[in-house]
C-alpha positions as CSV (number, residue, x, y, z in Angstrom):
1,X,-36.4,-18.8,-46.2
2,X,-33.5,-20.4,-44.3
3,X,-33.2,-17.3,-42.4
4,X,-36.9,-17.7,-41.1
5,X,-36.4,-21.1,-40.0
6,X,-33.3,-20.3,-37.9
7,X,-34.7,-20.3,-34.3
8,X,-34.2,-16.6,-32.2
9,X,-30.9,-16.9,-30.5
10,X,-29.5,-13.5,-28.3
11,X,-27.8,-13.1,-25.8
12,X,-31.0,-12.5,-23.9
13,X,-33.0,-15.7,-24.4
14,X,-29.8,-17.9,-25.0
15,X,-30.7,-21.4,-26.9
16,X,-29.4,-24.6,-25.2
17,X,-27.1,-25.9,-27.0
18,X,-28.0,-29.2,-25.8
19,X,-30.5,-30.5,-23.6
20,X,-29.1,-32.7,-20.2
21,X,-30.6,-35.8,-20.2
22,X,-31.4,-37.8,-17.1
23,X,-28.4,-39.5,-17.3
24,X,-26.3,-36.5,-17.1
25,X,-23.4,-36.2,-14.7
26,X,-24.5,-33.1,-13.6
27,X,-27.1,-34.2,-12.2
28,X,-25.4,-36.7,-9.5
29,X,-23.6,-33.5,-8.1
30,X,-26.3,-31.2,-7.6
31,X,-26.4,-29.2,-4.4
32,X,-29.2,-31.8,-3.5
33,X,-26.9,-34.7,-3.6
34,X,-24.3,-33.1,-1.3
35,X,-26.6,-31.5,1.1
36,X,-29.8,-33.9,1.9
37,X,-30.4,-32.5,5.2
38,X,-31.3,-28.9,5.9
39,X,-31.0,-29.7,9.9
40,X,-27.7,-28.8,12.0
41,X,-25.6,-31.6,13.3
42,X,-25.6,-32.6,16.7
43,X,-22.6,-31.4,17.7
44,X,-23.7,-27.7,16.4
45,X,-26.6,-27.5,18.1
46,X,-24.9,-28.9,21.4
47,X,-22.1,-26.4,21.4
48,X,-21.5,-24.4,24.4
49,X,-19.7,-21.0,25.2
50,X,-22.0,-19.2,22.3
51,X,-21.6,-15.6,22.8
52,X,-19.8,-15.9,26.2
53,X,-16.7,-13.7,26.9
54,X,-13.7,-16.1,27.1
55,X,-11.2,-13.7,27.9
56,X,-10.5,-10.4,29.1
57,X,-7.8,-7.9,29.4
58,X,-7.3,-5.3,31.7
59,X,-10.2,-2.7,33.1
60,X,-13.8,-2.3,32.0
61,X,-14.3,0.0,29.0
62,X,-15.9,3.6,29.7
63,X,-15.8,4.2,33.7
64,X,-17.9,6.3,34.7
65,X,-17.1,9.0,36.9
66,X,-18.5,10.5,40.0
67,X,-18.2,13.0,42.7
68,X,-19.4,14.6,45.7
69,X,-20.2,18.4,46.3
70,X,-17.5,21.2,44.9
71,X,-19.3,22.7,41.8
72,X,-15.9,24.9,41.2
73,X,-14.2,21.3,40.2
74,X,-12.8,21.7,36.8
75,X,-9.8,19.2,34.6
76,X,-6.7,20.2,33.5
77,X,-5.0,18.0,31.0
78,X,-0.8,18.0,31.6
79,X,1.5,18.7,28.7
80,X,0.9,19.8,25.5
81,X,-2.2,19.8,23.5
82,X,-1.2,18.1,20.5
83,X,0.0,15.3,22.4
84,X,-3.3,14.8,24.6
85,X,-6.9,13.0,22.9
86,X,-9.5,15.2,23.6
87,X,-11.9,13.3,21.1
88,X,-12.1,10.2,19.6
89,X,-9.6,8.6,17.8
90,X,-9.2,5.9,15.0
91,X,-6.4,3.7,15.9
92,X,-4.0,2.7,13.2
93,X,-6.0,4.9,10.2
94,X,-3.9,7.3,8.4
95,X,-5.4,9.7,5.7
96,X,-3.4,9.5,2.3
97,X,-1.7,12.9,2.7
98,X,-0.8,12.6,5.8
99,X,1.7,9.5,4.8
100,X,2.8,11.5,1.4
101,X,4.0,14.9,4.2
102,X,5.8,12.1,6.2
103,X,7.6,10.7,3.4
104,X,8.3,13.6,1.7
105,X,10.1,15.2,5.1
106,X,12.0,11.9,5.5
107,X,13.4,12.2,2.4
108,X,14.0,16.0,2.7
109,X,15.6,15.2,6.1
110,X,17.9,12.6,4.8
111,X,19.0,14.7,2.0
112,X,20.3,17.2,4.1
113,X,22.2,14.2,6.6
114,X,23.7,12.9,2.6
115,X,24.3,16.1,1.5
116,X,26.9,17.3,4.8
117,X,28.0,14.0,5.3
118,X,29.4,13.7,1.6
119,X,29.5,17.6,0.8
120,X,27.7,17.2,-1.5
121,X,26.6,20.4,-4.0
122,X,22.8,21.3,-4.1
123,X,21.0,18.7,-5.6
124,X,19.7,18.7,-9.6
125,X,16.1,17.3,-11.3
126,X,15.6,13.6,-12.0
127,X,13.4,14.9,-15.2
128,X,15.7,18.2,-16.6
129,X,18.7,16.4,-19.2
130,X,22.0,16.6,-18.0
131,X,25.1,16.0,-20.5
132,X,27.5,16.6,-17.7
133,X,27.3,14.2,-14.5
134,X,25.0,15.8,-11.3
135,X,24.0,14.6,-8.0
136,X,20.0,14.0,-7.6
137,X,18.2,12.9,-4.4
138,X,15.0,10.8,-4.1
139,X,13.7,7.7,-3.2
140,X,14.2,4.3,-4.9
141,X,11.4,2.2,-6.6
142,X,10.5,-0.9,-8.9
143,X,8.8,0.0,-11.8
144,X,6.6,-3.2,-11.7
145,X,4.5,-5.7,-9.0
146,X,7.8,-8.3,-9.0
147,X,10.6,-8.4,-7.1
148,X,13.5,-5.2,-7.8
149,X,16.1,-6.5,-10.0
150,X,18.7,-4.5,-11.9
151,X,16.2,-3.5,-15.1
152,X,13.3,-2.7,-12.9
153,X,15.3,0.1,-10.8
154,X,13.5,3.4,-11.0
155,X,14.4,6.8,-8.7
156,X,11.5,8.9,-7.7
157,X,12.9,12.8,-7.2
158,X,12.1,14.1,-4.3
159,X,9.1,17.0,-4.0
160,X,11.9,20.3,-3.6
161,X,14.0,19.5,-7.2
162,X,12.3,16.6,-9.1
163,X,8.4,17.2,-8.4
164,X,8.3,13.7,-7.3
165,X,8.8,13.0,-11.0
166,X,10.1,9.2,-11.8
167,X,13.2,8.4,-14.1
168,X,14.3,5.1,-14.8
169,X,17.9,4.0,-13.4
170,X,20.9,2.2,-15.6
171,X,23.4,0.4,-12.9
172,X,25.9,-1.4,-15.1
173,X,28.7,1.1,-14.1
174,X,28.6,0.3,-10.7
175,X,30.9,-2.3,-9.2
176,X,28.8,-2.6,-6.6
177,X,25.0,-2.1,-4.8
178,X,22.5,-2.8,-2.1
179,X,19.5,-1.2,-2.8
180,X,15.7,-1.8,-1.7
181,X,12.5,-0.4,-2.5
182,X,11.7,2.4,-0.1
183,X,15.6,3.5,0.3
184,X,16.8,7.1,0.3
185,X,20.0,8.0,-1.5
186,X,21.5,10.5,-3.3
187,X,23.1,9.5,-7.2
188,X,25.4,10.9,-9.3
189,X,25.5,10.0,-13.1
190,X,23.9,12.0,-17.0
191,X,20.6,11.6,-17.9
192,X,21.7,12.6,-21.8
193,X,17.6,12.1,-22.8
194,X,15.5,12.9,-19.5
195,X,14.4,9.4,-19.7
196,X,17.0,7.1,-18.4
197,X,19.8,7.8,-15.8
198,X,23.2,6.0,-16.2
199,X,24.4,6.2,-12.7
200,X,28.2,6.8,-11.8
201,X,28.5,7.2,-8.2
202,X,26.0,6.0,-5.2
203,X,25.3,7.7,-1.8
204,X,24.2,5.7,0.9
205,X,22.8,7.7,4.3
């Protein structure tokens, strides 16, 4: 019986759990009580310059062009094709794999500079265990939103050796480092377990 007299409750038809009196403070801030008025202010209504142009900068957009007689008149566009817009053209957009090619040749570019300007051997996987100390190229990052700190260093191989793969960096043998997220270099330390890198030796470009 005292299940029956329990009043229906859900989520649905939610039961108040108490009812607001009239001398509830809710209701001296109602939108009511901070808006009385519906109608603009003065000085909205009296504004000028609505939907004028202020200012402008250089020519008008979209000439049109004209000409007289000579049918046989065609255009020729000067240098190369790539470098010309024959359509339109969204300023500032870049597609997602166009950015990961551009990144992906800096860093291949850079490994090459590294590589001759150290003489250095060919590089080895940021994933593949290494007992022995080897050289591997790629990109540095921060494992996390924060700021990079010395426990949040990770190396992210580069596309040719490492697959773009991500290994985690240990820096306490270094005497010294500059390093910021974004940066290409070239390491040279063991990776005993694949998953952790204790780095020896840095390359800067």
């Amino acid at each position: 019986q005292g299940s029956q007299k329990r009043s229906n409750s859900t989520p649905e038809n939610p039961r108040p759990k108490r009812t607001l009196s009239s001398r509830s403070p809710y209701a001296l801030f109602s939108p009511n009580s901070f808006s009385p008025s519906v109608t603009p202010s003065q000085k909205y209504t009296a504004r000028g310059s609505r939907g004028e142009v202020v200012v402008s900068f250089g020519s008008v957009q979209g000439p049109s062009w004209s000409g007289r007689g000579g049918r046989g008149c065609t255009l020729k566009l000067y240098g190369p094709p790539e470098e010309n817009l024959t359509k339109s053209y969204k300023f500032m957009f870049q597609k997602a794999l166009d950015v990961r090619e551009v990144l992906s040749w800096r860093i291949e570019e850079l490994g090459d500079a590294l590589k001759s300007h150290h003489h250095l051997e060919d590089f080895a996987s940021v994933l593949l265990p290494a007992q022995e100390p080897v050289t591997v190229l790629g990109r540095i990052g921060c494992d996390s939103n924060g700021k990079l700190n010395a426990q949040s260093v990770l190396l992210e191989g580069d596309r040719e050796h490492s697959s773009g793969g991500q290994v985690p960096l240990d820096l306490s043998e270094l005497r010294e480092y500059s390093l910021f997220p974004g940066q290409i270099v070239a390491l040279e330390g063991t990776n005993s377990t694949g998953r952790r890198m204790v780095v020896s030796k840095l390359y800067e470009v």
